[in-house]
N, C-alpha and C positions, 0 to 999 in steps of 0.2 A: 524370262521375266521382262514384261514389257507393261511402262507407265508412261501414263500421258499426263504433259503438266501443263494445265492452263494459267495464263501469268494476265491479273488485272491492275495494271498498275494506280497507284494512290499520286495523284497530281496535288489533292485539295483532303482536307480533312478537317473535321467539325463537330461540334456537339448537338444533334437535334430531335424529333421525336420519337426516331427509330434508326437504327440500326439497318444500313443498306449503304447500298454500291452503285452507284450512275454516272457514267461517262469520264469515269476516274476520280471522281468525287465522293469520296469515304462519311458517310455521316455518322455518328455513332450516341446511341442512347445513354446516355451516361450513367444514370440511375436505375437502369434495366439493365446494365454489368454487375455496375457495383451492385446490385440486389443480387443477382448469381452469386457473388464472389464469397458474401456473407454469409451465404446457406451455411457455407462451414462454420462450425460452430467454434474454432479455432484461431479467426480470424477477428482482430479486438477492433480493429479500423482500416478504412479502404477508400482510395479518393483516385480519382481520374486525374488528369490533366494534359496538356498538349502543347508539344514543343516544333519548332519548325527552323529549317536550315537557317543560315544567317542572324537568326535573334541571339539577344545576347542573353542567355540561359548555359545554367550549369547546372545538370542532372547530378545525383548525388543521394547519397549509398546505391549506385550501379551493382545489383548482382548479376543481371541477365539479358540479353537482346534478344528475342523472339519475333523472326517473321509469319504473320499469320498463313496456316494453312489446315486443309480440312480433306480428307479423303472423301470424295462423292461417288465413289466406284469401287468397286474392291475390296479386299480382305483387311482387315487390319483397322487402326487409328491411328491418324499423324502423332508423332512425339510419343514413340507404345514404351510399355513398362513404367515410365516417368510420374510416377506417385500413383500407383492404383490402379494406371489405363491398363488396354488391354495388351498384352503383351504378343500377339499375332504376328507371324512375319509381317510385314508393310513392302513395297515397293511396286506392287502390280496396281494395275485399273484406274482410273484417274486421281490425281487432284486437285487442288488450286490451291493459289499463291497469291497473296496481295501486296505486290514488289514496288519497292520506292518510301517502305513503310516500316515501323519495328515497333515492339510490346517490350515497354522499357520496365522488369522489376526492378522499384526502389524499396529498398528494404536496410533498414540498420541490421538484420540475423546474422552473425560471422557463420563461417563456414562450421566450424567444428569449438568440441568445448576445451579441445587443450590450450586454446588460449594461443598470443604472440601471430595469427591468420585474420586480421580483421578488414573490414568490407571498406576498401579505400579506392574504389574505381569511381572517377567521375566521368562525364561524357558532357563537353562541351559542343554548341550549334554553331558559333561560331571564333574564329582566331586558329591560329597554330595546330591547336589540340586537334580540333574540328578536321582539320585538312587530312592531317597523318589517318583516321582512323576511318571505316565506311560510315560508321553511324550517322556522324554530321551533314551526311546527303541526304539522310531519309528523315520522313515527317514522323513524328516521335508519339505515340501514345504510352503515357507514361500511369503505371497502375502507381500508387502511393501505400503499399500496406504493410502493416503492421502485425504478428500473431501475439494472443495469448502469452503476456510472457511470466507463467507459470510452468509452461511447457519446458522441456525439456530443449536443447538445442537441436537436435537431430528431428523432432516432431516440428520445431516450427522451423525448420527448410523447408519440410516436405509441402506444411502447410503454406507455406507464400510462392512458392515455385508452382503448387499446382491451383494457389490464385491467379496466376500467371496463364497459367494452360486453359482456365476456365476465362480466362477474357478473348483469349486464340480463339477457343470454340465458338463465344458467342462473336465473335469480331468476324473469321472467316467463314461463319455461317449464312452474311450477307451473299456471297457469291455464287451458294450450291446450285442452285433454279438455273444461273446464267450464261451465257456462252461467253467463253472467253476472249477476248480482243484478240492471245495470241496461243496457239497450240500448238507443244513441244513436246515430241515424241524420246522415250528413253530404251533402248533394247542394245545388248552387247550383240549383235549378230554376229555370225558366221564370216570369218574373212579369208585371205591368204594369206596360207599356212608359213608363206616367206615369211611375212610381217615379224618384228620381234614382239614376242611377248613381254608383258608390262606389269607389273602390280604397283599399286601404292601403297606402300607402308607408311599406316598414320599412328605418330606415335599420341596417347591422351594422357593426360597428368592422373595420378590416383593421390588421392590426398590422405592415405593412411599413414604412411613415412611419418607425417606431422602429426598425425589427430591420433594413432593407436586404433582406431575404432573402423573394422570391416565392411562397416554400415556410410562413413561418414558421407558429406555429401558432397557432390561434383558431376561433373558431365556423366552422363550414363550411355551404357549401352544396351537398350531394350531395359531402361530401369536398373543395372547392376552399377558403383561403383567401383565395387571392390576391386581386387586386384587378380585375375580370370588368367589363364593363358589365354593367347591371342584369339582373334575372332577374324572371320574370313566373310568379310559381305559384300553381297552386289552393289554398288555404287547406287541403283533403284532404293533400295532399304535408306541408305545416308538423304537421298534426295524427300524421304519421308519422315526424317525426324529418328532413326533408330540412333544414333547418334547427337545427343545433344543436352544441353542443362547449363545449368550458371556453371562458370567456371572464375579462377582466383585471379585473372588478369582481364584487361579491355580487349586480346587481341583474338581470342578464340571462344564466342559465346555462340548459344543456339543460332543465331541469324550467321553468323558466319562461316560454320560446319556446315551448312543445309546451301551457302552459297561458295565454297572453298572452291577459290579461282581452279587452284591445282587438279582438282578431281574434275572440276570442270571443261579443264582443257584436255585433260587425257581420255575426258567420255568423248569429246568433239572431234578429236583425231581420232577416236577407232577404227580402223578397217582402211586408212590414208597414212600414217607413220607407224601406228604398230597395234599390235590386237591388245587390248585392254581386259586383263582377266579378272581384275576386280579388285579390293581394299581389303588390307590386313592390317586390323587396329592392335595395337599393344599400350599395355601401364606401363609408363615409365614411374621412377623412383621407387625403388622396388627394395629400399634398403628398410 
């Protein structure tokens, strides 16, 4: 399994007549999202905005941080399973990434409807907060939406999470046409047999323990919350999103799974300290 990931970094970022990528400079249509985002018929209101390192802003009802990405090669959709997409293996033939950047969902939805789980993550640009966490480095696109609240709890996660996916889509669809500044190759090859072998066992939160509900929502894997025997993936699949969704704290959201130092340092030593044989996810709280 071999994926090539091209990374265009977001230096500048702005609201203008379209939607495009130039020499690090992110422009973004803003009414040509929000018109996507609304198609769902699910969605009661929806508002852009932008945030950037150092100002003094507090984001808030935080459920999710999303780095833009898009598969321009290959089998699959970035972020597969996650409300509807396509559920395809992922991790081969190219993608792209617009790093230095994150798709901030604000949303009041709690998690689940038993109640006592409610959506208290804020994310500050700058002070204290800012320092401790990645997000405060990156230029912030921040969706504002709201669902339907007739709906049910479990319909409007699905509904704001995959407002979320639909501004990814139209946001990293800037870069498909382009060459990327930087091209980074991902393949577990063949090493020696001395090397020790390596897994990483990533443990993910399942939020049934709380909610009761098989369904409720949280990080997915290929779309499943529930509670699975383990899963055995190539690190290529994590590097495309199979792993990823709002989760109940600031410290493990989509942009952080898809950039987790840990799996990153063990792809970069493969075949130099020890052969890397891949990620085995498990649900913790399992009571």
């Amino acid at each position: 399994m071999r994926l090539e990931m091209g990374t265009f970094p977001v230096e500048h970022m702005s609201f203008g007549p379209q939607t495009r990528y130039t020499d690090g400079h992110l422009q973004v249509e803003k009414a040509g999202v929000i018109e996507a985002v609304m198609q769902d018929p699910r969605i009661a209101s929806a508002d852009l905005e932008l945030a950037f390192p150092g100002e003094s802003v507090r984001i808030w009802p935080v459920r999710d941080v999303i780095e833009p990405r898009i598969k321009v090669d290959g089998p699959g959709v970035i972020y597969p399973g996650a409300c509807g997409r396509s559920i395809t293996t992922v991790g081969e033939g190219r993608t792209h990434r617009l790093s230095g950047m994150g798709i901030v969902e604000v949303s009041s939805v709690n998690w689940h409807d038993a109640g006592g789980d409610y959506v208290e993550i804020c994310l500050d640009m700058t002070g204290h907060w800012a320092e401790m966490l990645p997000y405060g480095k990156l230029n912030q696109l921040c969706l504002v939406v709201e669902p339907d609240p007739g709906l049910g709890n479990e319909a409007q996660n699905d509904a704001v999470h995959k407002a979320a996916l639909v501004v990814n889509d139209q946001v990293a669809a800037a870069t498909k046409e382009l060459s990327p500044p930087q091209l980074d190759m991902y393949e577990l090859t063949g090493v020696d047999p001395a090397l020790p072998k390596v897994i990483y066992i990533w443990c993910v939160h399942s939020p049934q323990a709380m909610s009761g509900s098989p369904t409720a929502f949280c990080t997915m894997t290929y779309g499943l919350t529930q509670l699975t025997p383990p899963w055995f993936l190539h690190p290529n699949e994590i590097l495309d999103g199979a792993l990823s969704g709002p989760y109940r704290t600031a410290f493990a959201m989509s942009w952080t799974v898809v950039n987790n130092p840990v799996m990153m340092d063990l792809y970069h030593r493969h075949g130099v300290d020890w052969n890397f044989l891949g990620v085995m996810t498990l649900r913790t709280e399992w009571t």
